[in-house]
N, C-alpha and C positions, 0 to 999 in steps of 0.2 A: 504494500500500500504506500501512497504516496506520502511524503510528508506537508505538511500545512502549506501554502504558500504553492505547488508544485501542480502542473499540470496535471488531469489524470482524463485520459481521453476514453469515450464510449468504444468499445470493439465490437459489441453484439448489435442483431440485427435490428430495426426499429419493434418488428411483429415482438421480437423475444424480449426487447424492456419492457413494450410495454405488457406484455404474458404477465413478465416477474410482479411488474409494478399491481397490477389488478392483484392480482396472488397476497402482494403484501399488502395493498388497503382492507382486503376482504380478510384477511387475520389482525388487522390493528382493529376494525369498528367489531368485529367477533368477540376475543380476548378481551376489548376494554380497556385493556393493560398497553396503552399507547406506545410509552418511553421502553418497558422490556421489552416488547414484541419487534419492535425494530430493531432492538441492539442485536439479538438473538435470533431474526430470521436475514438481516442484513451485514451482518458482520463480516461475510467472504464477499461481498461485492466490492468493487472499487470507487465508490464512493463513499464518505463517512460524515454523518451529518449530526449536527446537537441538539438540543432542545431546541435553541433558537431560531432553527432553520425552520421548523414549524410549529410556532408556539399553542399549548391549548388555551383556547378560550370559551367565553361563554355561548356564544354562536357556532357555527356549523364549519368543523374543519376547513381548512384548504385545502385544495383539489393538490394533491401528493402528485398526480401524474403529471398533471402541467406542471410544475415546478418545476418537479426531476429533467421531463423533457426539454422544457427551455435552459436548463443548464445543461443539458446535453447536447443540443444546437448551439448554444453558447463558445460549446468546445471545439465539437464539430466545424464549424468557421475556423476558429484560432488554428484548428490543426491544418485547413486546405488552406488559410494564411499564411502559414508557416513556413519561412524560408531559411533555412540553415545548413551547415557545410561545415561540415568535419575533413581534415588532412590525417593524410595515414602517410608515416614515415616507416621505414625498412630498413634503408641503408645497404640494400643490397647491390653491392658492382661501383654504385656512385656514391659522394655524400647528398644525402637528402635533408633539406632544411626548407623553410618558410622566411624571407625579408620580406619585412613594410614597408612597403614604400611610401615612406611621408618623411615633412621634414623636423625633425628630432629636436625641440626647442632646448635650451639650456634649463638645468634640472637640479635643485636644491634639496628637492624630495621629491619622492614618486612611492606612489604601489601600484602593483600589477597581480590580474587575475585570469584564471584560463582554467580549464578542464582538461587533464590529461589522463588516457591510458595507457598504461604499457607493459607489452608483448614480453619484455624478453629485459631485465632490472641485473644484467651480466656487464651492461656498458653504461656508462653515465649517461645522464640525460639531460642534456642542455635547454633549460626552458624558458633561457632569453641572457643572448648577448649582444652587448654594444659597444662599440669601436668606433672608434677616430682615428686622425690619420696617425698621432703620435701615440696613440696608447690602445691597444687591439683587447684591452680588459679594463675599458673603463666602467662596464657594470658586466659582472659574469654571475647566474644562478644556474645550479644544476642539481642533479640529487647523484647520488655517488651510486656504486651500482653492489650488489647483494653478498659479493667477496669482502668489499668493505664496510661493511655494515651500513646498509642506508640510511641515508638522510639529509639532511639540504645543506647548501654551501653557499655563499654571497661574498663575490669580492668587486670594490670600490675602486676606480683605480689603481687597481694592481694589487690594491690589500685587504689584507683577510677579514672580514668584518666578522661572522661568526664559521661554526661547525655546529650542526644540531644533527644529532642520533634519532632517527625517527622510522619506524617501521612502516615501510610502503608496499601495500601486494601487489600484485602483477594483475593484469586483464580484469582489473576494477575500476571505472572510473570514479576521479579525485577532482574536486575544486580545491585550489594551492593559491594561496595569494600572498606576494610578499611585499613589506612596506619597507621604507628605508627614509630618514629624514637626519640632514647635515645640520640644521638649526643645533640641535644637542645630541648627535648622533644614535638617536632610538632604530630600533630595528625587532621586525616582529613576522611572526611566519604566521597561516591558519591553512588548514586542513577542513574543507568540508564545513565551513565557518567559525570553524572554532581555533582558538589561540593555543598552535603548540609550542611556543616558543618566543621570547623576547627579550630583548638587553640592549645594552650600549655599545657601540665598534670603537675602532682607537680613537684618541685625542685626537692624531693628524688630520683624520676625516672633518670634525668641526669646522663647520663653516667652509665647506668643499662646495662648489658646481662644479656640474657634471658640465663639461662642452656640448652643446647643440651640432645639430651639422652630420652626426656620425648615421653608422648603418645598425638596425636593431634587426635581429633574426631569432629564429625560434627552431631547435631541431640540432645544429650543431653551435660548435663555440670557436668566435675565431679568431685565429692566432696572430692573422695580419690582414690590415685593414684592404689591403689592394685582393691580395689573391686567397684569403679567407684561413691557407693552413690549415685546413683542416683535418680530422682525424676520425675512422670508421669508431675508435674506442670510446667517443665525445657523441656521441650519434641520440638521436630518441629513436628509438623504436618500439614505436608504438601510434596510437592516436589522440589529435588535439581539437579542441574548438571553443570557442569564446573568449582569446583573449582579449581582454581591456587592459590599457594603458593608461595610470592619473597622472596628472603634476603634482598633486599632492601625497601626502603620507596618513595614512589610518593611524586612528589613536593603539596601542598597544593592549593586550589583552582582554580583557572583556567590552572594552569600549569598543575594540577593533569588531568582537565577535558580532556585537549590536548592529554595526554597519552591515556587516557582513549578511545576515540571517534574518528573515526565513531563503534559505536559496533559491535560484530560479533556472530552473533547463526547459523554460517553455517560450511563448511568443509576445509576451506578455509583455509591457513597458520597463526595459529596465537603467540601469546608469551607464551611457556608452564610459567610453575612455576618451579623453581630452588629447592623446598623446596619437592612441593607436585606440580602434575602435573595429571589433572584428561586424564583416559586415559592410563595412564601410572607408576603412583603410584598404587601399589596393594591397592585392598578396602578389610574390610574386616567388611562384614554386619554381626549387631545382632539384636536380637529379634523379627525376622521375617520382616526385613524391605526388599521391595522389589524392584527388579530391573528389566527395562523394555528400546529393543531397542526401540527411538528416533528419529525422522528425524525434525530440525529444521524448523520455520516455521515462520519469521516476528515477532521476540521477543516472541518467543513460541515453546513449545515443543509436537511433537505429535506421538502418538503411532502407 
């Protein structure tokens, strides 16, 4: 079942909701017993409703099927509205990555958010590198891969801001967002919107911009700003979609989590990215990384 805030789209046939739906008014006006009758004959469907979705009153219930069904045309729309695009990286024969093409304003803080799966946590996974002409690591994030115990990594201009130990499965997808902010060097990671992690990076960093101007990619990490350097061992393999890009920085740990949550993998209005905005920032794939539409699905993407 889905969680609050989350898409969750009808799959059955209009005849068969509404079978169900008659089935279940004619056991709620039976029993009498309104609030159990529902909990108990509707608990395996995929919709989950409260009191206040049909409250009782002294007058004559509200017609249960309309309701349902206009929330179910509701969805119905959102989902033939729905236009999203998942990248599948491999890494096989070529390197395979994703650059944005926009242009990368000068940056004192940022967070960034994306959806990732992945296939195969044997290779690091680069989930956003930025370069300029003189420094090919002026923001590097990746997660380390499964021999070295996973977990996230964030370097600022060449240096190490943290190392966080964090357990990441394979072939599940993650919403991962990380914030970073040079005012007083805070820095905070979330998982799924919640805060795994948070601290402060060196002194030096204080009061750092970041250069505008550079190339931002997602998939490998790179070593030199002209021809990339790149490396199969730096690689994702696996699949991405939704990245956004802020200028600014989320508050750290629960405050962060607040922003963050309830989450969203549906069509629904949400906060593009100021910097990169998936959707909307041009992509521009190499090495045969492939692109496939999407229709969100309960923290999951499917073809």
């Amino acid at each position: 079942m889905c969680s609050e805030g989350q898409a969750s789209f009808v799959k059955f046939p209009t005849w068969v909701t509404i079978f169900h739906l008659l089935l279940f008014q004619s056991i709620v006006f039976t029993t009498g017993n309104y609030g159990t009758s529902r909990t108990q004959r509707l608990a395996h469907q995929r919709y989950a409703y409260s009191e206040n979705d049909f409250p009782r009153t002294n007058t004559e219930p509200p017609s249960i099927i309309s309701a349902v069904i206009a929330r179910a045309q509701a969805n119905f729309e959102r989902e033939v509205n729905c236009k999203l695009n998942k990248i599948v990286l491999k890494q096989v024969e070529y390197f395979q990555y994703i650059e944005y093409n926009t242009n990368f304003p000068p940056l004192t803080q940022f967070h960034f958010c994306t959806w990732i799966k992945s296939i195969n946590l044997t290779t690091e996974h680069t989930i956003f590198s930025y370069a300029v002409r003189h420094n090919p690591d002026m923001i590097a994030m990746w997660i380390s891969p499964t021999q070295n115990q996973t977990g996230f990594h964030l370097v600022i201009n060449g240096v190490k801001v943290y190392n966080l130990n964090y357990e990441i499965p394979e072939d599940q997808w993650l919403h991962i967002c990380q914030s970073w902010n040079s005012v007083n060097g805070q820095w905070g990671v979330f998982v799924n919107g919640q805060s795994v992690g948070d601290g402060y990076g060196p002194q030096k960093l204080i009061g750092f911009t970041i250069p505008g101007g550079g190339k931002g990619i997602t998939g490998q990490e790179q070593d030199n700003f002209q021809s990339g350097g790149f490396d199969h061992a730096q690689g994702i393999q696996g699949e991405i979609t939704l990245f956004e890009m802020h200028d600014v920085a989320l508050g750290v740990g629960s405050k962060g989590s607040v922003v963050l949550g309830p989450l969203q993998t549906d069509c629904l209005p949400r906060i593009s990215g100021n910097v990169v905005s998936w959707g909307k920032t041009h992509l521009k794939l190499y090495g045969g990384a492939e692109i496939y539409a999407v229709k969100p699905r309960c923290r999951s993407f499917l073809e």
